[in-house]
C-alpha positions in Angstrom: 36.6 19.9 1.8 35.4 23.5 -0.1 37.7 26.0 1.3 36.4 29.7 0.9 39.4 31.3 1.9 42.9 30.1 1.8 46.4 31.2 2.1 49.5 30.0 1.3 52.9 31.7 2.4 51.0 34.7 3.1 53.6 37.8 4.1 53.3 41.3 4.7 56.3 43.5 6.1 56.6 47.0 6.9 60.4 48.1 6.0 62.2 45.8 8.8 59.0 44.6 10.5 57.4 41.5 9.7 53.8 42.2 10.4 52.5 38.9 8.6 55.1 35.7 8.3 54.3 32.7 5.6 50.6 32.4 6.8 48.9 29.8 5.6 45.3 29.8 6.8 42.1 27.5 5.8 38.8 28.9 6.3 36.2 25.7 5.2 32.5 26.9 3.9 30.2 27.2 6.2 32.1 27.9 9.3 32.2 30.8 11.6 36.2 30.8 12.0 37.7 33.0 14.6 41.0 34.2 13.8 41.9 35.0 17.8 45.7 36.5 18.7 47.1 39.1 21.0 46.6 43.0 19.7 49.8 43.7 17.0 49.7 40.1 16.4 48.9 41.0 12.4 45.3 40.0 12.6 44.2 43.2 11.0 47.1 43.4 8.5 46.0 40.1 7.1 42.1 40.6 6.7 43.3 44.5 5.2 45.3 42.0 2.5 42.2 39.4 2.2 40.2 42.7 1.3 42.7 44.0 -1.3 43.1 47.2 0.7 46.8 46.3 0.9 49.2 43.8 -1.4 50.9 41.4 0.4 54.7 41.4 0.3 54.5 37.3 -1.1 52.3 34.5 -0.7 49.4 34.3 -2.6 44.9 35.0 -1.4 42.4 32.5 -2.9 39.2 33.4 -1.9 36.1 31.3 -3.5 39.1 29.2 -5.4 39.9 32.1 -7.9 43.3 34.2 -7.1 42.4 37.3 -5.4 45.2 39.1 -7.7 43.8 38.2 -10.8 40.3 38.7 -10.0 40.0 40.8 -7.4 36.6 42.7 -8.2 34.6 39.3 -9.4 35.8 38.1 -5.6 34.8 41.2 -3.8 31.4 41.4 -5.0 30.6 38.5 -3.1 32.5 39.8 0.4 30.6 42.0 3.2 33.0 43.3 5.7 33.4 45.6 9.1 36.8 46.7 9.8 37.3 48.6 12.5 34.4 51.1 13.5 32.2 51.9 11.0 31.4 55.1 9.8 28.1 56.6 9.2 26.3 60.0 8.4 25.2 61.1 12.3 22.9 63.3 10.9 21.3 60.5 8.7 18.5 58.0 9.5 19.5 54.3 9.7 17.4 54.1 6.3 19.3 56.9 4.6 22.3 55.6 5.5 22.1 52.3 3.7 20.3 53.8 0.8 23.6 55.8 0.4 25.5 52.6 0.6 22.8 50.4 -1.6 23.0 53.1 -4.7 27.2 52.6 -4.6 26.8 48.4 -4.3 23.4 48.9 -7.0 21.5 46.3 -4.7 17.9 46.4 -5.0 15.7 48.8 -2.5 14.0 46.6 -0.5 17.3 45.2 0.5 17.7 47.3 3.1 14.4 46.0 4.6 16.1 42.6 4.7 19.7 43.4 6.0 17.6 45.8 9.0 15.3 42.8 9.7 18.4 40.4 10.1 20.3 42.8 12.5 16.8 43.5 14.6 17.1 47.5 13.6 13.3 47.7 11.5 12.0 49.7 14.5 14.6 52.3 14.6 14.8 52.2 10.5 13.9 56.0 10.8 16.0 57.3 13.8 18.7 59.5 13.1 22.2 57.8 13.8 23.6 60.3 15.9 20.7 59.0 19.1 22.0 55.2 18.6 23.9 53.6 21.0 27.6 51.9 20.2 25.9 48.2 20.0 23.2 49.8 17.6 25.6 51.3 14.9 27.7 48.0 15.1 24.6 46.1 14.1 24.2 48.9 11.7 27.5 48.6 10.8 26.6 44.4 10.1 23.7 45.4 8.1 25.4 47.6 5.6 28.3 44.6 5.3 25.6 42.2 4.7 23.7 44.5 1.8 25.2 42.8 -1.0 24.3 39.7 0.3 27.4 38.2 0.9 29.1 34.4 0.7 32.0 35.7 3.0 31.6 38.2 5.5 34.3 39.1 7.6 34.5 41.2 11.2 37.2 42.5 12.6 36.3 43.1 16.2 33.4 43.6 16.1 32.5 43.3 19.7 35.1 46.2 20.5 33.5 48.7 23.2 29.9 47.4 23.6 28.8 47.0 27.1 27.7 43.2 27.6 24.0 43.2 26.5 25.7 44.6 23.2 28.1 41.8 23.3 25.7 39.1 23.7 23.3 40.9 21.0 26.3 40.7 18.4 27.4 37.1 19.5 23.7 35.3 18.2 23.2 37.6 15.0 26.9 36.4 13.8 26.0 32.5 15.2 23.1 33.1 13.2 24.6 33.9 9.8 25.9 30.1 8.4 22.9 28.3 9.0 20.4 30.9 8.5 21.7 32.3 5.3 24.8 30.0 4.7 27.4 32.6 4.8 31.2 31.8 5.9 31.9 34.1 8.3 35.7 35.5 9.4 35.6 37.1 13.1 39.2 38.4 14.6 39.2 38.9 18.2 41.6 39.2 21.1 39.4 37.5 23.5 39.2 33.7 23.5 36.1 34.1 25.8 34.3 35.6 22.4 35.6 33.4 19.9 35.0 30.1 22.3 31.4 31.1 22.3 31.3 31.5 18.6 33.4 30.1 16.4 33.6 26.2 14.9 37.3 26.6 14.2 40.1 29.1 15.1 43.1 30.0 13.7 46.0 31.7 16.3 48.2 34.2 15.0 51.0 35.8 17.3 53.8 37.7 15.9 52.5 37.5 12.3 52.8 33.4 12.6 49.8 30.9 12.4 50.5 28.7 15.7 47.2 26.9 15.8 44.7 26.1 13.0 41.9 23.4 13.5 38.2 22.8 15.1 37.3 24.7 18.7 36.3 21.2 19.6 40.7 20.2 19.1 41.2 23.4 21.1 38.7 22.7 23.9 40.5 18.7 24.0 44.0 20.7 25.1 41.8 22.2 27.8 40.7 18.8 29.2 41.7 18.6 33.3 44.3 16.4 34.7 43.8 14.3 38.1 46.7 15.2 40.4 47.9 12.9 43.0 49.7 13.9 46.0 51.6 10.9 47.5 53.6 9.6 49.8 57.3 8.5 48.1 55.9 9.9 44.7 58.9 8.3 42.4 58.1 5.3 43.3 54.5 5.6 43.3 54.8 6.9 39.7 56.7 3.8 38.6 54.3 1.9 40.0 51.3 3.3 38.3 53.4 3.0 35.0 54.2 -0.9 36.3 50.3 -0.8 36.0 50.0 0.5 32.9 48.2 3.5 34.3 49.3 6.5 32.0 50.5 9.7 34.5 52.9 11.8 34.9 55.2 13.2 37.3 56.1 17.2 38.2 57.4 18.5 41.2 56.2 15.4 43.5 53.0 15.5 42.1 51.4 12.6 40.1 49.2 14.0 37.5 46.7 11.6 35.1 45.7 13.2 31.9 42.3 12.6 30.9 41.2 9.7 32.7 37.9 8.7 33.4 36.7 8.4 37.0 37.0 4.6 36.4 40.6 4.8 36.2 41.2 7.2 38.3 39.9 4.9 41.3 41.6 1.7 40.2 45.1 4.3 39.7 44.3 5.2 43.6 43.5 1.3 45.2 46.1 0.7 43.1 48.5 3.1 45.4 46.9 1.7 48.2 47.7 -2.3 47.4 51.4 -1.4 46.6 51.6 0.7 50.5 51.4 4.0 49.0 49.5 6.9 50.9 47.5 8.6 49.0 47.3 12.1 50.6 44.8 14.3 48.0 43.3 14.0 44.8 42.2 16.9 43.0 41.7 17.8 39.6 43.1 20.4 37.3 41.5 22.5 35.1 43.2 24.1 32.1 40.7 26.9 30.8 40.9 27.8 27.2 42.2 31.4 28.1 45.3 29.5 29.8 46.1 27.5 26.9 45.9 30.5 24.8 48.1 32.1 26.6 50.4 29.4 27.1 50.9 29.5 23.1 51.2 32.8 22.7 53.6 32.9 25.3 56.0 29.2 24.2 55.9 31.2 20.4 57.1 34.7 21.5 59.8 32.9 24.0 61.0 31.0 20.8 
């Protein structure tokens, strides 16, 4: 597999605190990979060393397989980013804005054409900045990361403060940008919400550690629901299941069958029934995504 970012041992601390710990994280081509973790998790800290704004304390950055350290400016000329809120001339038309920026990157002028047709801004092209709302100068914002045409483009929040028309407006532009243009794009969130409805993998980060790295589809498998049982004489019930060779499990007097389809959960119930068992409710459980987020989070900060 072509990786277009990866890490290895990647560590960053300030004087005592570790704000990055011996990260190693995989970003594939192609993929829109969400790098999700509570706020002061180091999510920022790492994408500020991925950009070269800050050197990392050890570990070493490859980024298109070449070492970041060695050739830093080669790599960067292929990277479009938006970290934190992007800054504009108010006074300044959307145009004039990114012909500022285009004469600094020396992309060619009808560029910025492009970048504003991409991020659905070619009608306000001429409106001053200062009369745009917060979900216009973040698609702004986009469209100047995205002038010199970039293989890796990485956001850093980028939903932060939009009301939820903005949110949904910024969601399909980004799912938009791998297949329509094939770029790899890196999103950081807090909110597993945005990066469930975005992302093909995600990496969590809490305390400056990588806890989880793989496919959303891997993620979305922990988040598959459980049938619970409740039962007369539940031990025994439970070992009689098992006598079955029904898989389930057992917590505070309640039976609970991971993953099973309807099939087997009917032939677990009759076979309860046969062995004189009551079988007093059947429900199932449903783990959402945000719980098993938080449930890592919470099993790595307790260790």
């Amino acid at each position: 597999m072509e990786y277009i970012v990866r890490t290895e041992n990647l560590s960053k601390d300030f004087g005592q605190e570790k704000a990055v710990s011996g990260l190693n994280m995989k970003i594939p081509k192609g993929e829109i990979y969400g790098f999700l973790g509570p706020n002061g998790a180091g999510k920022t800290t790492t994408i500020r060393m991925l950009l070269g704004l800050i050197k990392p304390t050890s570990g070493r950055i490859e980024i298109f397989q070449k070492d970041l350290k060695k050739e830093r400016l080669t790599i960067l000329g292929r990277v479009g980013s938006l970290v934190e809120t992007p800054s504009y001339y108010p006074h300044l038309t959307a145009n004039e804005n990114l012909e500022a920026m285009r004469k600094i990157l020396g992309v060619r002028k009808q560029r910025i054409a492009e970048v504003l047709e991409i991020v659905r801004l070619t009608d306000a092209a001429d409106k001053k900045v200062k009369g745009f709302s917060l979900g216009m100068k973040q698609r702004l914002g986009i469209a100047a990361s995205l002038l010199n045409n970039p293989e890796l483009l990485i956001l850093d929040e980028p939903t932060n403060g939009l009301d939820p028309s903005g949110i949904i407006e910024i969601r399909n532009l980004i799912k938009s940008l791998p297949s329509e243009y094939g770029m790899t794009v890196l999103i950081s969130s807090h909110l597993l919400s945005e990066i469930d409805q975005m992302a093909t993998t995600v990496g969590i980060v809490t305390k400056g550690k990588m806890i989880f790295q793989d496919s959303i589809e891997a993620m979305r498998m922990y988040a598959q629901q459980s049938v619970l049982l409740k039962v007369s004489e539940s031990d025994k019930a439970w070992r009689s299941l098992l006598g079955r060779g029904i898989k389930a499990g057992l917590d505070n007097g309640i039976i609970s069958l991971p993953q099973q389809s309807d099939e087997k959960v009917a032939e677990a119930v009759r076979g309860l029934v046969a062995d004189g068992f009551s079988v007093y409710r059947v429900e199932e459980e449903k783990r959402s995504l945000e719980d098993i987020f938080l449930q890592m989070t919470r099993e790595e900060q307790a260790g």
